[in-house]
TORROVO-694507 format. One record per residue (C-alpha): residue in three letters; x, y, z. Coordinates in steps of 0.1 Angstrom, whole numbers, padded with zeros to 4 digits, always signed. Example, Ala and Ser with C-alpha at 12.3 -4.5 7.8 and 13.67 -1.06 7.14 Angstrom:
BEGIN
ALA+0123-0045+0078
SER+0137-0011+0071
END
This chain:
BEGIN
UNK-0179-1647+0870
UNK-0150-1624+0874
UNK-0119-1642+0880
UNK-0090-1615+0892
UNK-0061-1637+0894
UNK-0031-1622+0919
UNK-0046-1588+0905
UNK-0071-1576+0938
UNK-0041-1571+0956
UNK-0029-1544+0929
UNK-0063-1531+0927
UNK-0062-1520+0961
UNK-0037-1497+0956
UNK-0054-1471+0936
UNK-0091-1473+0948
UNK-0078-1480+0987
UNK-0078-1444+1013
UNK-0046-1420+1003
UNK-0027-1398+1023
UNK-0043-1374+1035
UNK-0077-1382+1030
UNK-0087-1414+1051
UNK-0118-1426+1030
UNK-0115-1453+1004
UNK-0128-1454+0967
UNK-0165-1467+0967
UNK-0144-1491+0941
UNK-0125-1502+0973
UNK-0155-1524+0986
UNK-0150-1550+0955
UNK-0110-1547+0963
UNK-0115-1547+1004
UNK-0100-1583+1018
UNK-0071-1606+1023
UNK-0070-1645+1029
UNK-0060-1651+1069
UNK-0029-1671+1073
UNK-0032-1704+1100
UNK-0016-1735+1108
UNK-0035-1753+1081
UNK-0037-1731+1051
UNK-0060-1706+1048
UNK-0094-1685+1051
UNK-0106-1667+1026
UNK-0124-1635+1028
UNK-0156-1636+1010
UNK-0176-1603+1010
UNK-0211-1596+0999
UNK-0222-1562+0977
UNK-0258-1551+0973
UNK-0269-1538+0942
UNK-0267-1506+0956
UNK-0233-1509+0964
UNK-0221-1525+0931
UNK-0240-1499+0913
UNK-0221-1472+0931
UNK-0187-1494+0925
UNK-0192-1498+0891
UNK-0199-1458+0889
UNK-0163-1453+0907
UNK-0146-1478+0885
UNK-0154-1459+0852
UNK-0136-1431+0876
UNK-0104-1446+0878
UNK-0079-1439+0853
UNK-0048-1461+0836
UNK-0026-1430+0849
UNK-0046-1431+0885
UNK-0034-1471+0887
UNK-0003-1462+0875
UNK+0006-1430+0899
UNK-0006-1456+0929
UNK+0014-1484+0926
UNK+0038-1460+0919
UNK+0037-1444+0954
UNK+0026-1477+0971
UNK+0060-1502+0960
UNK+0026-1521+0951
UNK+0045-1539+0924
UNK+0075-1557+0913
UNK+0108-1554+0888
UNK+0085-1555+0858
UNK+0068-1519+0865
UNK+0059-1513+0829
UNK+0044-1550+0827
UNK+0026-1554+0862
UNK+0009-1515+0853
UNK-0006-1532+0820
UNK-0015-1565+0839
UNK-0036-1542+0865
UNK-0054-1520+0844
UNK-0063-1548+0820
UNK-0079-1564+0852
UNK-0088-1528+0856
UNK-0111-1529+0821
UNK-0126-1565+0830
UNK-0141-1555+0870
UNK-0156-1521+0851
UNK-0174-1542+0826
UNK-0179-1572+0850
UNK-0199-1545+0876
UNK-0212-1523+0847
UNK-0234-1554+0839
UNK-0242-1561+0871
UNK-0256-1528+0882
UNK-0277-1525+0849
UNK-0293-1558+0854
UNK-0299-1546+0893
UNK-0277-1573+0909
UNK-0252-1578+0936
UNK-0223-1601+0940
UNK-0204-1622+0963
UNK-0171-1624+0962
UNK-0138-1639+0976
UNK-0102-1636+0978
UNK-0083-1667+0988
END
């Protein structure tokens, strides 16, 4: 299991679509998501990848760089005071999700998973 804390929000940033081009990161899919606010709490959005798709994830990941994470949340106010801090916090999340899906896609698997 993969646990990304407040992180996923932060690692939209870099694998989400830029300006000018409109297509996300394959990385995006893990990222892709955010809970739905209601009148009692919550719903979470759970997402599931095929191995296919974490395989081609997990290929992306080892694409993106500490300075791509760090030129993103630059350029999307992704983050707070603490710029320095919340860059290390990210990419260190960063490190776990490439070795998280690295295994997965060499073992043939896919995942479910959830934000909320």
């Amino acid at each position: 299991m993969l646990y990304l804390d407040k992180a996923w929000r932060h690692l939209q940033c870099p694998t989400a679509p830029a300006e000018p081009d409109p297509i996300a990161r394959p990385a995006y899919r893990m990222f892709e998501g955010a809970v739905v606010m209601n009148d009692m709490g919550w719903e979470p959005w759970v997402r599931t990848l095929t191995p296919p798709e974490v395989l081609g994830v997990a290929r992306d990941l080892e694409d993106v760089s500490d300075e791509d994470v760090e030129s993103r949340l630059r350029e999307s106010h992704c983050f707070s005071r603490d710029f320095d801090g919340e860059v290390d916090y990210v990419v260190s999340y960063l490190r776990q999700a490439r070795t998280f899906t690295a295994n997965l896609a060499a073992e043939g698997r896919g995942m479910v998973y959830m934000v909320g």
